[in-house]
N, C-alpha and C positions, 0 to 999 in steps of 0.2 A: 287878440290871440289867446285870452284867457276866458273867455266864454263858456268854451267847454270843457268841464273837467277830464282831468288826461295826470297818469303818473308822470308820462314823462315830460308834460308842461311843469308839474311839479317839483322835477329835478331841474328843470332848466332854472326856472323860478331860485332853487336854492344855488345854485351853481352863480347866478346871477341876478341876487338881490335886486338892481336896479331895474328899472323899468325902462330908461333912458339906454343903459349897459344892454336886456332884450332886444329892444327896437332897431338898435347899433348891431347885433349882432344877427338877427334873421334879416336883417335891410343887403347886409354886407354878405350873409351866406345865399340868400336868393340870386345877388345880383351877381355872387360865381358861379352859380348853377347855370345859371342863363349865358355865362360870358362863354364858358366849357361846353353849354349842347351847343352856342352857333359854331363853334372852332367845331366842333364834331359835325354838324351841318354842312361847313364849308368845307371840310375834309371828306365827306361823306359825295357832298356832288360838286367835288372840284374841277371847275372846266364845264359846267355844265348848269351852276347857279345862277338863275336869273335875277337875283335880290343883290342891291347893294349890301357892304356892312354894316352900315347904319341900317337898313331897310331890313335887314335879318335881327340886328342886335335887341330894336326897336319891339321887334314882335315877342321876341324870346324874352327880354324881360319883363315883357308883359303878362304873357303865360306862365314865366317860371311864379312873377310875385302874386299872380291869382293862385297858384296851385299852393305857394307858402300861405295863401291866408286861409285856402280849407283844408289843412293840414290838419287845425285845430281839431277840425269835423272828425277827420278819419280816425287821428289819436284817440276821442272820445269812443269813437264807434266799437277801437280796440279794447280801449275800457271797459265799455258797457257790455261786451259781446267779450271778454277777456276768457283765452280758453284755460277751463280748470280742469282737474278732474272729477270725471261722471259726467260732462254736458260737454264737452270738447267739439265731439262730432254734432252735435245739436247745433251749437253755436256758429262752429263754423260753415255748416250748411245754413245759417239763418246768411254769414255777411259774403258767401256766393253770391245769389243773386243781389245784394246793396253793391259789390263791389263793381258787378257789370253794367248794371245802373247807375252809377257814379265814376266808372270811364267813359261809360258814352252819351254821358252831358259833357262833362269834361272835352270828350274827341269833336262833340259838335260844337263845344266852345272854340277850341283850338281851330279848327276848322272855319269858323270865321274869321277868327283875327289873323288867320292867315290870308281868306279872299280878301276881306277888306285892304291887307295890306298889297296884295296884290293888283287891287284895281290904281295903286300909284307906280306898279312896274308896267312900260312898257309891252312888254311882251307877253306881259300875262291878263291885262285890263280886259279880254273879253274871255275868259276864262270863268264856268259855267262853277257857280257852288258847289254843287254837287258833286262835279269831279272833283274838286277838292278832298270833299267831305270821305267819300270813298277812299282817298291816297291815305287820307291822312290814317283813319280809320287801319286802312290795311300795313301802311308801316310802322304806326307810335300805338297803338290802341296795347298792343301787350306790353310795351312798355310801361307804360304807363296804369293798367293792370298790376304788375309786377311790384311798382312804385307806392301803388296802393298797400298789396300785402307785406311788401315790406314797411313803411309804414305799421300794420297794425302785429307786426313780429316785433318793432322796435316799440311798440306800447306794452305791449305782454311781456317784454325783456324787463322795461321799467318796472312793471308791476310784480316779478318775480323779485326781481333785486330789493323792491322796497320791501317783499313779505320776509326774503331773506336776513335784510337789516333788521326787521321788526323780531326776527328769531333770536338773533345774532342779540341783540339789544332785551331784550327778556331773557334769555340764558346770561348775560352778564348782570343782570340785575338779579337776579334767581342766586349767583353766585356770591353777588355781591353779599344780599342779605343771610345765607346762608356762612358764610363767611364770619360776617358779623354776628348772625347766632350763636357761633362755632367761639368765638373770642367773648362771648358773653358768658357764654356757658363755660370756660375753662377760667374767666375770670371770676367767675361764684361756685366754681366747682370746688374749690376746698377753701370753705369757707371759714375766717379769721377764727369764730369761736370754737373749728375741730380744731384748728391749729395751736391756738391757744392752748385747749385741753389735754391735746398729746404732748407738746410740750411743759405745761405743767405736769401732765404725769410721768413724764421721761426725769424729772425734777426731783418729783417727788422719790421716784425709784432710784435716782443718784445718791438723795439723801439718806435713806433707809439701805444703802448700799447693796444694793440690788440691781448690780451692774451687768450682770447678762442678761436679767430681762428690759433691764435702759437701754443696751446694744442692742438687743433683736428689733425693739420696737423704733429705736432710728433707725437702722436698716430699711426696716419696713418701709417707714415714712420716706426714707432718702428712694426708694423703688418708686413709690408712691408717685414723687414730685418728677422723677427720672422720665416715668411713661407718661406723665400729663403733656409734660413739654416734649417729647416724643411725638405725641400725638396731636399736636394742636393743629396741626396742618392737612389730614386726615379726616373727612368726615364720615368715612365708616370704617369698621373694621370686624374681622371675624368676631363672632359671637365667642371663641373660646378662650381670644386676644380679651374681649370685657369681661367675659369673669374672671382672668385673671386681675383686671385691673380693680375688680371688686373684691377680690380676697386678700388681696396685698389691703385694702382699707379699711376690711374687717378682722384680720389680723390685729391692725392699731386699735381698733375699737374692742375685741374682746380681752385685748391687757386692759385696758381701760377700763372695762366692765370687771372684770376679772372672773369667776366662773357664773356671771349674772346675764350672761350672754350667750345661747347657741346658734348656732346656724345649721341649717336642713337644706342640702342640694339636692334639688327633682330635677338635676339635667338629661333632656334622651339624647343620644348621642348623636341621630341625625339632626340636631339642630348646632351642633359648635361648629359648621363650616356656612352657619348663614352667616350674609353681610346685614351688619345690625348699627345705628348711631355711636360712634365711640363715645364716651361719658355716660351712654343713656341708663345705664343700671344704678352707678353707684347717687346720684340725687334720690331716684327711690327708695335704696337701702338707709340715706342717713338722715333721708325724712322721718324714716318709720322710728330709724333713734329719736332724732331729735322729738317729734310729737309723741311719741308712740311708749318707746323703752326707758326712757329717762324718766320719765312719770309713774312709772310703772315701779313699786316699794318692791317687790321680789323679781325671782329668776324672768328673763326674757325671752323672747325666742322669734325669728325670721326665718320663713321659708323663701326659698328662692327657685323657680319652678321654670324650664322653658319645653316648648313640646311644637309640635309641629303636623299640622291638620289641613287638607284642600290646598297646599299653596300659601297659608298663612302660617306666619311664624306667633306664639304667644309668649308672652315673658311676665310672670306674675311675681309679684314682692306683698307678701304678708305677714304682719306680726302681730302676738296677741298683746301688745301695748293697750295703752288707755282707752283707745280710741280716740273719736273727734266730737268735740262736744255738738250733740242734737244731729246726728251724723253727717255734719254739712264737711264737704271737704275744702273750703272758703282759705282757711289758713293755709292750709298746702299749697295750696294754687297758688297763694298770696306769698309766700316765701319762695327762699332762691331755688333755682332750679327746674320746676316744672312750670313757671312759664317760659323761662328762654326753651325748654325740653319743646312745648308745645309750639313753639315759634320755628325754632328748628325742622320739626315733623310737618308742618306745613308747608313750610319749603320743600322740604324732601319728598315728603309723602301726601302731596296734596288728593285729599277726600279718599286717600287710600289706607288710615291708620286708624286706630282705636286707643285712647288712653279714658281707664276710667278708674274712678275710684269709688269705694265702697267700704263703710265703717257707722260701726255706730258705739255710744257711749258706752266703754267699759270693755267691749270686744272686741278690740283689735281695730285692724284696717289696711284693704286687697287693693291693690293698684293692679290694674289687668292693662299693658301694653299687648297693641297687635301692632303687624307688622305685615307688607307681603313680604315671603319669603324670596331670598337672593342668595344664590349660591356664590359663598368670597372666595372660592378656591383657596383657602387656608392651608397654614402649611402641618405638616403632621402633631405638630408641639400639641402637650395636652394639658391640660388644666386640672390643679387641685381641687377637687370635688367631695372633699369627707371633712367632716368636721373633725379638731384636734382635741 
């Protein structure tokens, strides 16, 4: 019964591993099929049956377990002819005529095993094949028709269910690993050595008794750590929800810098109600510190740009830091951040995003995110956007 491939051989299959458990169970559903048409047989010409019960039972199990072993057949044929869309009506104009063709071998099957069975009744022993074949033909033929198409509705049910699971089961894995990006990226999102640094500089500003700007700058930081864990559950969020969460972190960085640090906001304002990565700004803003401004013996500076063209949202982060030695951007990549970033957007945004990077020795270096644009329906709240 496994000959021809069939979804719903397949589910049966998994439903019942055993081979032994199969055989047990189409032996035992055949032989109610056949036990239920004679009772319907003998309820159909009660008083008027010329076959014993045995003599009926006999034949009906015989037909119902040939019709369970091309079963196989039909299931495949539902397969092979499985209606999709765009070839629907094709297909099922191909298994019309197979269908009526394969009742009426079937009716001329049937139709024997009924004469035959009739030349050991009495009353029917000179009873010509052919009237047979006609009766039988003209009362079971659409049944059994019927039987067929159902049949190949109950193979295209399986095949639906399985593409459904195959959905069902790549959106959970889609989540899964997104998920898992999502908890990577918040666990290398504020990374040990800014932590460190603010906190040394919150220190240093204690000791030197420079207590309102040690207060501002925990605040900060306490906002900081507020919206991460806020956020970790979240994998987008409005565009003006992250730059907020990038100004609360370059706040801490320009005490830190102290006036060796500015920032340049190019926001246009129809882009702060796009849905955007939450985290996805501030790894490229403390990239461009970490390789960029830190190396860098004088004043720094980061642009931070987003604008909005065709349906694509763009988000650029540039500073004229050091640059990257021989313009290769290998270390970025390779540090935290922009690959769980990239990990992430594949998920998210598969073959649908652009991150690039562009620098060379001594001149800075442009991280150009694209995005399609998604409108988050954001709420009116607006974001600091000038430098202080």
């Amino acid at each position: 019964m496994t000959r021809f491939h069939s979804e719903t051989m397949a589910l049966i299959r998994t439903l019942l591993p055993s081979a032994a458990q199969r055989w047990g169970f189409f032996a035992l559903f055949w032989l109610v099929m056949a036990t239920l048409s004679s009772l319907h047989w003998e309820a159909f010409y009660f008083g008027r049956n010329p076959y014993s019960w045995w003599e009926l039972l006999r034949v009906k199990v015989a037909l119902w377990y040939i019709w369970g072993f091309l079963t196989p057949l039909i299931l495949w044929l539902g397969w092979k002819f499985r209606i999709e869309r765009g070839v629907a009506l094709r297909r099922i104009g191909a298994l019309i005529p197979i269908s009526v063709a394969f009742t009426a071998g079937y009716m001329f099957l049937y139709a024997g095993m009924v004469w035959l069975n009739a030349k050991a009744v009495t009353l029917l022993s000179g009873a010509a094949f052919g009237a047979f074949f006609d009766w039988i033909v003209g009362v079971h033929s659409s049944w059994y028709l019927l039987a067929f198409w159902a049949s190949i509705g109950i193979e295209n049910a399986a095949i639906y269910y399985r593409n459904y699971r195959e959905r069902e089961l790549l959106a959970s894995q889609l989540e899964t690993r997104l998920a898992v990006a999502q908890l990577d990226s918040l666990r290398n999102q504020l990374q040990p050595h800014f932590l460190f640094n603010t906190l040394h500089s919150i220190l240093v500003l204690v000791r030197q008794k420079d207590h309102e700007t040690a207060t501002r700058m925990l605040t900060a930081l306490s906002d900081l750590l507020r919206h991460a864990l806020e956020h970790v559950q979240r994998h987008e969020v409005p565009l003006r929800e992250e730059l907020g969460f990038l100004q609360r972190y370059i706040d801490i960085e320009k005490v830190r810098f102290s006036d060796r640090l500015t920032v340049r906001w190019n926001v246009a304002d129809d882009t702060l109600d796009a849905s955007v990565p939450s985290f996805v700004l501030q790894p490229l803003a403390e990239n461009a510190i970490r390789h960029g401004l830190e190396k860098r013996p004088g004043p720094g500076r980061i642009d931070v740009t987003t604008r909005r063209e065709d349906g694509v949202l763009h988000l650029h982060i540039e500073d004229n830091g050091v640059g990257l030695q021989d313009g290769s951007p290998r270390a970025m990549w390779q540090g935290h951040g922009l690959g769980d970033m990239r990990a992430r957007l594949d998920v998210m945004y598969p073959g649908a995003y652009s991150l690039d990077i562009a620098s060379q020795n001594g001149s800075g270096t442009h991280v150009r995110l694209t995005l399609p644009y998604r409108d988050a329906h954001a709420s009116p709240a607006t974001t600091e956007t000038t430098d202080e």
